[in-house]
C-alpha positions in Angstrom: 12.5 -0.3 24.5 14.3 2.8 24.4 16.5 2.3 21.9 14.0 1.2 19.3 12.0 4.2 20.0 14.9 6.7 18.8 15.2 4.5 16.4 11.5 5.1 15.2 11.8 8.5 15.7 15.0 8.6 13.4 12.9 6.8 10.7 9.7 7.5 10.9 8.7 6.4 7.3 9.9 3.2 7.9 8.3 2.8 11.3 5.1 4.1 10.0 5.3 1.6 6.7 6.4 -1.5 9.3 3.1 -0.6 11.2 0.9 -0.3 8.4 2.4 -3.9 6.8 1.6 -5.4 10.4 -1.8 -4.2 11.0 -2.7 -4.8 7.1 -0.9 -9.1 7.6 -3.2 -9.0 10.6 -6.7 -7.7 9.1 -6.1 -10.2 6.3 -5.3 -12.9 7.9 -6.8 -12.6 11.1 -9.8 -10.8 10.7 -10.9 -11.6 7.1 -12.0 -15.1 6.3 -9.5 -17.4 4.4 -11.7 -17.2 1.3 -11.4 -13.3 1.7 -7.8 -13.4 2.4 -6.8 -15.1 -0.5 -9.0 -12.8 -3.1 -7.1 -10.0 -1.6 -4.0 -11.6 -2.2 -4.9 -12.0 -5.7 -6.4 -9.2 -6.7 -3.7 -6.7 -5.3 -0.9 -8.9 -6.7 1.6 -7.3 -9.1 1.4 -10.3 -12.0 1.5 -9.7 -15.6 -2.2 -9.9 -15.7 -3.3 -7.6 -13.0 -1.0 -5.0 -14.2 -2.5 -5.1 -17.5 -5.9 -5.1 -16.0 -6.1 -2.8 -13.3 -2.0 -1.6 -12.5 -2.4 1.1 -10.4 -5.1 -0.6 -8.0 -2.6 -3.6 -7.7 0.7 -1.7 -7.5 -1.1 0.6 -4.5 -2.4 -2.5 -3.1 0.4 -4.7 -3.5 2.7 -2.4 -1.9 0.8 -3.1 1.8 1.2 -6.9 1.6 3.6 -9.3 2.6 3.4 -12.6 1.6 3.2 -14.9 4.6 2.7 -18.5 2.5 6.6 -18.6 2.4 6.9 -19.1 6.2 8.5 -17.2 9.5 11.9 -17.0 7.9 11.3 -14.9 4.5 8.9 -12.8 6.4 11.0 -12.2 9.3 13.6 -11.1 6.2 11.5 -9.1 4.6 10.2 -7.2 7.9 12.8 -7.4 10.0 15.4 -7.7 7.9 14.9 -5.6 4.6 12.5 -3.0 5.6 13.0 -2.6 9.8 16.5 -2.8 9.3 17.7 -1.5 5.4 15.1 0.9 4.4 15.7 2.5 8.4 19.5 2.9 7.6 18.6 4.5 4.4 15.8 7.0 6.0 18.5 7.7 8.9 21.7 7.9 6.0 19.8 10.0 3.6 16.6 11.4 4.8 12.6 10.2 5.0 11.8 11.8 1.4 14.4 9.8 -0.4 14.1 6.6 1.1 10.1 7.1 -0.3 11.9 7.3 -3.4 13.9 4.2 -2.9 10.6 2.3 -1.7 8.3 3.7 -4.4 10.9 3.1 -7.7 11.8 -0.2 -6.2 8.8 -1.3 -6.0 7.4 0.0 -9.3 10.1 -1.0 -11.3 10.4 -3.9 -10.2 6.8 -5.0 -10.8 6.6 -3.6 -14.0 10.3 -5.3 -15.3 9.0 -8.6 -14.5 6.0 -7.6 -15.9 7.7 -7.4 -19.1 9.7 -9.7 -19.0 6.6 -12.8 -18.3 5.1 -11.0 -21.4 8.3 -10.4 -23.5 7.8 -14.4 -24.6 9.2 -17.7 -23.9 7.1 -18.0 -20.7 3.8 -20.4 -20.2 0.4 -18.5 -19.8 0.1 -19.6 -16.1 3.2 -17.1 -15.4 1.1 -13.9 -15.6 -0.8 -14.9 -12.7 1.7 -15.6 -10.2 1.6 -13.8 -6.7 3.8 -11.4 -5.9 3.4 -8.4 -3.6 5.5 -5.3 -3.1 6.7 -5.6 0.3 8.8 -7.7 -1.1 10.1 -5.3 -3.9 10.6 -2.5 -0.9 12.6 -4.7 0.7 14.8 -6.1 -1.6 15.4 -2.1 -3.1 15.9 -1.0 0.8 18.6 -4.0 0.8 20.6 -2.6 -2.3 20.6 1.2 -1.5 22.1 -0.3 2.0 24.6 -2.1 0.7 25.6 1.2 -1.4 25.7 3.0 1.7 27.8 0.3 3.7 31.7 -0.2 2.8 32.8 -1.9 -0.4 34.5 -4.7 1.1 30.5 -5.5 2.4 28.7 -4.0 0.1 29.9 -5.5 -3.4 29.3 -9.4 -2.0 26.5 -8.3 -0.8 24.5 -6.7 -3.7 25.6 -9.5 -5.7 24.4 -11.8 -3.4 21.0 -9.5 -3.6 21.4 -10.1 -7.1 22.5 -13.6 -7.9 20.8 -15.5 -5.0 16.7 -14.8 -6.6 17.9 -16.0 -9.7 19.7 -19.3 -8.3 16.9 -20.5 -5.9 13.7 -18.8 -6.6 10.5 -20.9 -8.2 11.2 -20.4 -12.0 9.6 -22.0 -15.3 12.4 -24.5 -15.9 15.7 -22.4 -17.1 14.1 -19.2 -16.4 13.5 -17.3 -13.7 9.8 -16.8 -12.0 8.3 -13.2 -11.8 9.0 -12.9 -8.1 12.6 -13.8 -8.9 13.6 -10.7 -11.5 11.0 -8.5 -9.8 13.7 -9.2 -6.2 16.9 -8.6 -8.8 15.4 -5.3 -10.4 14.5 -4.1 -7.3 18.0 -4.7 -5.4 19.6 -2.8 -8.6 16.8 -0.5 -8.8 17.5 0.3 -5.1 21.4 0.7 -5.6 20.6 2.7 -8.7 19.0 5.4 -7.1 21.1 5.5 -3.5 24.1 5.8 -5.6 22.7 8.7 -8.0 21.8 10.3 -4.4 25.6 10.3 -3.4 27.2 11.1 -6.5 24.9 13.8 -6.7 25.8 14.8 -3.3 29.5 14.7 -4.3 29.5 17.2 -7.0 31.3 20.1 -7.2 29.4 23.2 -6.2 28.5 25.1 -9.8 29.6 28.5 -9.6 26.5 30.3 -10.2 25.2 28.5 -7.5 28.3 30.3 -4.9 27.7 33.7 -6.8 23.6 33.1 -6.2 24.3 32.6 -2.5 26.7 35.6 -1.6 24.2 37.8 -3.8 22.0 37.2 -0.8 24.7 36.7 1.6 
């Protein structure tokens, strides 16, 4: 137990957001009647039609659900996997306030670039209303700024694997892709995105009026 406590302490925002997904799964799910359950779902979900309708409700709902329909294995992914274990590497690599930052863009970008694309055209109506929840978005950005952070040798496959592997075998609309599907690939590059502007901004060159600002007070 010890070593996932100074863990926890190391990344408290993730520990904190991994708590609040698990008591929110159980309140729905175990407290709330099935009927209940299921209107939450709904109504916090980040389709094309709630977004319209009422965005910021769903996109601050959405982001405390997990969607358990798809069995133990994606959730254990998206817990476990994306959020216990990516989004922790990225508070512990680069800090509590910019993992929020890799969370929150992930997961509003994400939701709002499938968003567009359902309503860009070429899709059926029933498209706007399919479920998707931002746990899902967290994790797959916590998942792209990790493989930023890790070597290249691992981290190229495996942000194109991030990438590529929604696309191939998510539920789509014959040849295109379904909303949960580009809202997991924007979110992977959405993640990347932001964990590599972090480091390159990290990297560059001290500006001089910066040194002569800091000996003025040295």
């Amino acid at each position: 137990m010890q070593p996932l406590r100074d863990r926890a302490r190391r990344a408290p925002v993730t520990a904190g957001y991994l708590a609040a997904l698990v008591g929110a799964a159980l309140l729905v799910h175990r407290v709330f009647r099935a009927q209940v359950a299921e209107q939450v779902h709904v109504s916090f979900s980040t389709s094309a039609h709630n977004l319209a309708d009422h965005p910021v409700t769903a996109l601050v709902g959405s982001a405390f659900l997990v969607d358990v329909a798809g069995g133990p294995v994606p959730l254990l992914l998206t817990l476990a996997g994306g959020i216990g274990w990516c989004l922790g590497a990225v508070e512990r690599a680069l800090g509590s306030r910019r993992a929020v930052t890799v969370a929150i863009t992930g997961h509003v970008g994400a939701a709002l670039v499938a968003a567009l694309v359902v309503t860009a055209g070429g899709y059926p109506d029933g498209a706007r209303t399919v479920l998707d929840h931002g746990a899902g978005h967290v994790a797959f950005a916590a998942a792209g700024a990790a493989a930023v952070l890790a070597p290249p040798v691992l981290g190229v496959p495996w942000l194109l694997g991030l990438v590529t592997c929604p696309l191939l075998l998510g539920d789509g609309f014959g040849a295109l892709p379904g909303p949960g599907a580009v809202a997991a690939t924007a979110a992977a590059l959405i993640g990347a995105g932001v964990c590599w502007a972090v480091l390159a901004r990290e990297r560059r060159p001290v500006r001089a009026d910066r040194v002569d600002a800091v000996r003025a007070h040295g």
